[in-house]
N, C-alpha and C positions, 0 to 999 in steps of 0.2 A: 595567631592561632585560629580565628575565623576565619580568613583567607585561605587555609591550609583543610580546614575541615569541609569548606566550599568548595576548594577544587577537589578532595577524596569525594565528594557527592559528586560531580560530576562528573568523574572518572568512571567510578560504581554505576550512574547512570547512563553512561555512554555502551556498558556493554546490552548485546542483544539479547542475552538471556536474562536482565533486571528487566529490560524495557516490556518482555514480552511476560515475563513475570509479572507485572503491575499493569498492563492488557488483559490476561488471565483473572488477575484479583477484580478489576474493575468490571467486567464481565461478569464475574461471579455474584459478587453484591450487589446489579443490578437486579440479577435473575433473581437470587433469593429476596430482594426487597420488592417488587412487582409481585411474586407471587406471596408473599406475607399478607398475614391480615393489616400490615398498613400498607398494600399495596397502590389504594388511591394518590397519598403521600407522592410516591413516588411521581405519578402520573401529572401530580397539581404540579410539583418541580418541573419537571420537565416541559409545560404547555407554561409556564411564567414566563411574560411578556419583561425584556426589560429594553426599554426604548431608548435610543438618541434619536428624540425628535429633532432635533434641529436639522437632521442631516435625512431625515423620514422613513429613520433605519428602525420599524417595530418587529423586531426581532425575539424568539422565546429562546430559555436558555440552550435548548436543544437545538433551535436554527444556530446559535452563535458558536454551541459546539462542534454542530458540521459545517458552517461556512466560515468560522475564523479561526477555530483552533487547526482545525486539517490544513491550512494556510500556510502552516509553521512547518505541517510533521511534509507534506507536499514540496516546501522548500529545502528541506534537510534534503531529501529524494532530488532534488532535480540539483543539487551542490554534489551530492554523492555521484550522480552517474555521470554529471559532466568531468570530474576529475577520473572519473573510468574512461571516459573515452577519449582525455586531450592527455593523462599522462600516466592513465592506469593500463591494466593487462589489455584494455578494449582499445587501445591507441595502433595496435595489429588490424586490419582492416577483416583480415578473415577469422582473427578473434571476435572483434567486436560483433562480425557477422552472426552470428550463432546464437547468442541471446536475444536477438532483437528479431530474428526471424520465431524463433523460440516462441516470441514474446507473442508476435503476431498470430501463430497456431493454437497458442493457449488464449487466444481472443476469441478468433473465429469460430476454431470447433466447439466451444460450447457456447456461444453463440445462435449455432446451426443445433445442435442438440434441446437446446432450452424452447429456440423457435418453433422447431420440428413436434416436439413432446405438448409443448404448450400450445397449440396453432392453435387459435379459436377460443381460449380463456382470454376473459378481461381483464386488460392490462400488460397482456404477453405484446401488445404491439411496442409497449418499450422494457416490458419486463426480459424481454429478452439477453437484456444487458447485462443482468445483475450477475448471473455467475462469470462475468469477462475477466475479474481481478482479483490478484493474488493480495493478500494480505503481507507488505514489509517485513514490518516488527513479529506478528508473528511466526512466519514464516522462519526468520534467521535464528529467530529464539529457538524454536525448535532444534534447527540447524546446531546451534551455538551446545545445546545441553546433551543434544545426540548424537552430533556428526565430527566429534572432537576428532577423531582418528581420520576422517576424511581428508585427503589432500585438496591442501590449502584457492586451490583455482574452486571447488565448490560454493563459498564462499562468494566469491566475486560472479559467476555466474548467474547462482541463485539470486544475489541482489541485482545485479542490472538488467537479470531476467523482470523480476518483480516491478522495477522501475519504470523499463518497457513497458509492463503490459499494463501500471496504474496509470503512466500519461495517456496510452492508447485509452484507457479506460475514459478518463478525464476530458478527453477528446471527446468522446461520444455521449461525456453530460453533457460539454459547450452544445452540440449539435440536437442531441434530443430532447436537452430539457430548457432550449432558450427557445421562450414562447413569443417576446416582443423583442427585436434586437434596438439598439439604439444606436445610432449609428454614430451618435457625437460625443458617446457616453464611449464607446470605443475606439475611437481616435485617442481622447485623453486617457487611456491605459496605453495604447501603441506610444504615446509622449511620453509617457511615464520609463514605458520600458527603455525607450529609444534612451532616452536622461540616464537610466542606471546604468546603460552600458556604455554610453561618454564618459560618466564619471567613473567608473572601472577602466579604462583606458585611459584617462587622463590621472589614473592613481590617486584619488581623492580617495582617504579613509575615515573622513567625519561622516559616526552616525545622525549629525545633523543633514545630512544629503541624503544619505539611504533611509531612515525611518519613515521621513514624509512620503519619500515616494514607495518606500511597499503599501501606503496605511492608503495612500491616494488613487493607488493602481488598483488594489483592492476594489475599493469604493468603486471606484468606475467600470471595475468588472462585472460587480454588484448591479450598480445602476442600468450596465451593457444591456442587462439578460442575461449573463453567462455566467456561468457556476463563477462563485470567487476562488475557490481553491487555485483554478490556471492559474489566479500571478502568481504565488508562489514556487510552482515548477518553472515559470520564463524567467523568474528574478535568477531562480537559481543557475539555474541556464543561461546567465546574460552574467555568471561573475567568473573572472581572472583565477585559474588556475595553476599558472605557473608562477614560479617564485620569481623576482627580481635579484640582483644582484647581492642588493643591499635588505632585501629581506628575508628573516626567520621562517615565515609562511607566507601562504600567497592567501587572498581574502579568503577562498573558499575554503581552503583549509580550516582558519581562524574560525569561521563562521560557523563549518560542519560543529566544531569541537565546542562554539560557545550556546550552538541551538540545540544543538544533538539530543542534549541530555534534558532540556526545557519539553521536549517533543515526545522523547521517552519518558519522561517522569512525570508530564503533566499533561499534554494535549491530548497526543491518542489515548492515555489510560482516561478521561474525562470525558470524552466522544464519545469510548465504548461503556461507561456509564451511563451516559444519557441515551445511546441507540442502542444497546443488550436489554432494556429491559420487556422482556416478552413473557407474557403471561402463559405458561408451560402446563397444560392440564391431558386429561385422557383426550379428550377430542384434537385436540392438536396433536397428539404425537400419531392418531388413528390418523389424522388427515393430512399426515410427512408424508404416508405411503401408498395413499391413495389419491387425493385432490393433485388434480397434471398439477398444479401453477407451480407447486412442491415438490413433485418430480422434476418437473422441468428444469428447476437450478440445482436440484441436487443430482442428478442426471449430467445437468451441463458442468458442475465443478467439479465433481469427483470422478466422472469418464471425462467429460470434452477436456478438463486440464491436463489427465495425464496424458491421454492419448494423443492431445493439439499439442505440447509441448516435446513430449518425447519421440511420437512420430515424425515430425516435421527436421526435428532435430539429428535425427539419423539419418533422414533423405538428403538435407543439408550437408551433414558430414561425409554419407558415403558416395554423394556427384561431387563432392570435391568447391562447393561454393561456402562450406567455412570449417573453422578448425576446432576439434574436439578440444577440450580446455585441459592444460596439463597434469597428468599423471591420474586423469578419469579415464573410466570404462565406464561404459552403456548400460552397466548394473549400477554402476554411482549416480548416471544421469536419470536413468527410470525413478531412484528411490526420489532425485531430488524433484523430478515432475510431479512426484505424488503432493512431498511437500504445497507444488503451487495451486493443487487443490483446496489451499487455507483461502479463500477468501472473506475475511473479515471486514474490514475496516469501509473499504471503497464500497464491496458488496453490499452491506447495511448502508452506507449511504444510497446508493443507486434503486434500494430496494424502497426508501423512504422518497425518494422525487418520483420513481414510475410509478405507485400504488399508492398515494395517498391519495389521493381521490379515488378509490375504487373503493366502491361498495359503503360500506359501513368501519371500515379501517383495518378488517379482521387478516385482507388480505395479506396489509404491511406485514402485520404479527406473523401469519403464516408463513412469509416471505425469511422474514427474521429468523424464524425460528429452522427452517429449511437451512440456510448462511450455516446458522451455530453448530447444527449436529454435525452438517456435513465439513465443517472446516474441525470440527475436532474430531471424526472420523481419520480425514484429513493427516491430521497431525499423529495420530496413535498409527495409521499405516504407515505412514513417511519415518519415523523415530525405530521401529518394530526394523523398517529395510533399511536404515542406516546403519543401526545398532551392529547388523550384521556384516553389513559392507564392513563397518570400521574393523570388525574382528578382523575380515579379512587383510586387510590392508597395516593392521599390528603383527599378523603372524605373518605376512611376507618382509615386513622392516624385520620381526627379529630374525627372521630365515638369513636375509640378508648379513644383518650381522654377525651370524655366525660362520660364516661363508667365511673362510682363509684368504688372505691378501696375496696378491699372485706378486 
């Protein structure tokens, strides 16, 4: 009976609409609990130190929420798009093209946007990053509650669009935010990874092999310099997708389906707890639309994403270097570029490693609070143009059915 009630938990929490449901709620009772009169409370949480010295990890709860829990929801992502692209819809070369150039426009133009708006505020020399990433979870939630009607390739694009454009993202913490590299502290994660993928080749399925080496690769990304999140996406990236003979699933399968809902139900909703809470008053919402720094990502997420993903996307499609995803129109893809203007998750990270040292901290906040509007901006445009695609797309299936058999 326990067993049976653990896997309906798991199930309930595998889909995108709980996941992003419990993102939303975590979100929320941040904001309301920061801005309460025991707002301090919150704040003492989130700056508590809890240490493993032995290993001279003094970390607060809020570091171990963005460097270990995003470790998990990072490897769910990089399990997810490698089985897209060795046996999913992305296994077409000029499928897989399309989201991943996608992925790349929705980097750069806002990017160039954030750079351009912000030139010359403090902290734009790497604040520029922060509107590069789409937000997963919430992103598909959206998808999942509003694009029901949508044919089924939206779906798959929209995630390994996301997927793209969070490693790309992740890429450029390793590069802008590693201050001191170590060069022997990263050999031993290249050991570590080189070891997961012998033992996925050599078929080994004891989590006495795999646990040491995520928890060690970690660490020594940790120690690198380099954001920990990466192993996560390389572990996932470095596991067996295909089925064997003699087996039910293949690990990444097994893996998607045993982390999936760990990731969804506890990691990201506990990150965006610890990184939503932003102290929301009249001068903050006066200085969303005024202060560049503010502009600048919200500028860069909600133009540079739809425009870098949907333009790019149609220049792609119409020279003929990749293929539109099945049974979309360019009104299905606009609505879902809107969508990648959610950026959450990565975005709040990126905004807390370029600006926390700037100034007196108000930036972060301001940076934060910029993220939030504009990724629930975001999501009420993207749901408003789905809602309506989907119409579309109901009233030509019944057209069809009514249509006499020739």
């Amino acid at each position: 009976m326990i067993n049976q009630v653990r896997s309906e938990l798991a199930r309930y929490l595998r889909t995108e609409t709980v996941g992003g449901a419990l993102l939303l709620v975590a979100a929320a009772i941040a904001l309301l609990w920061v801005n309460s009169p025991w707002g301090d409370s919150y704040v003492t949480m989130t700056q508590t130190v809890l240490p493993i010295e032995r290993l001279h990890l003094e970390l607060t709860l809020a570091d171990w929420a963005k460097d270990g829990l995003l470790a998990v929801f990072f490897f769910v992502a990089g399990l997810e798009l490698k089985r897209e692209l060795v046996v999913g819809e992305l296994a077409d070369r000029k499928r897989a093209a399309l989201p991943i150039i996608a992925a790349v426009g929705g980097v750069v133009t806002p990017a160039l946007i954030a750079a351009i708006v912000g030139s010359g505020v403090e902290g734009m020399d790497r604040g520029w990053a922060i509107p590069v990433a789409t937000d997963i979870a919430f992103a598909l939630a959206v998808l999942a509650m509003t694009g029901s009607r949508i044919p089924a390739g939206a779906r798959v694009f929209l995630l390994s669009l996301a997927v793209v454009d969070d490693l790309l993202a992740i890429i450029l913490i390793a590069v802008l935010f590693t201050t001191a590299l170590s060069l022997l502290w990263l050999l031993a994660a290249a050991a570590c990874f080189a070891a997961w993928a012998l033992a996925q080749h050599r078929r080994i399925s004891s989590p006495v092999v795999y646990v040491p080496l995520a928890l060690v690769s970690w660490y020594a990304l940790h120690e690198a310099g380099i954001h920990p999140t990466l192993a996560g996406v390389a572990l996932g990236l470095l596991t067996r997708v295909r089925t064997d003979p003699d087996e039910d699933e293949a690990p990444a399968t097994r893996w998607e389906h045993r982390f999936q809902p760990i990731s969804a139900g506890l990691c990201v909703p506990l990150f965006a707890l610890f990184a939503s809470g932003v102290p929301l008053n009249g001068k903050v919402f006066g200085e969303l639309f005024t202060d560049r720094l503010a502009l600048a990502i919200i500028l860069g997420l909600l133009l540079g994403k739809t425009i870098g993903i949907f333009g790019i996307s149609w220049v792609a499609i119409r020279f003929g270097i990749a293929k539109k995803p099945a049974n979309l129109e360019y009104r299905d893809m606009f609505a879902l570029s809107v969508l990648g203007a959610i950026g959450f998750t990565v975005s709040l990270l990126v905004a807390e490693l370029a600006l926390s040292d700037v100034g007196d901290g108000s930036a972060v906040e301001l940076a934060k609070a910029a993220v939030l509007v504009t990724s629930m901006a975001a999501s009420l445009a993207g749901s408003a143009l789905l809602l309506r695609r989907g119409r579309v797309h109901q009233a030509r299936r019944a057209a069809r059915a009514l249509e006499p058999e020739e």
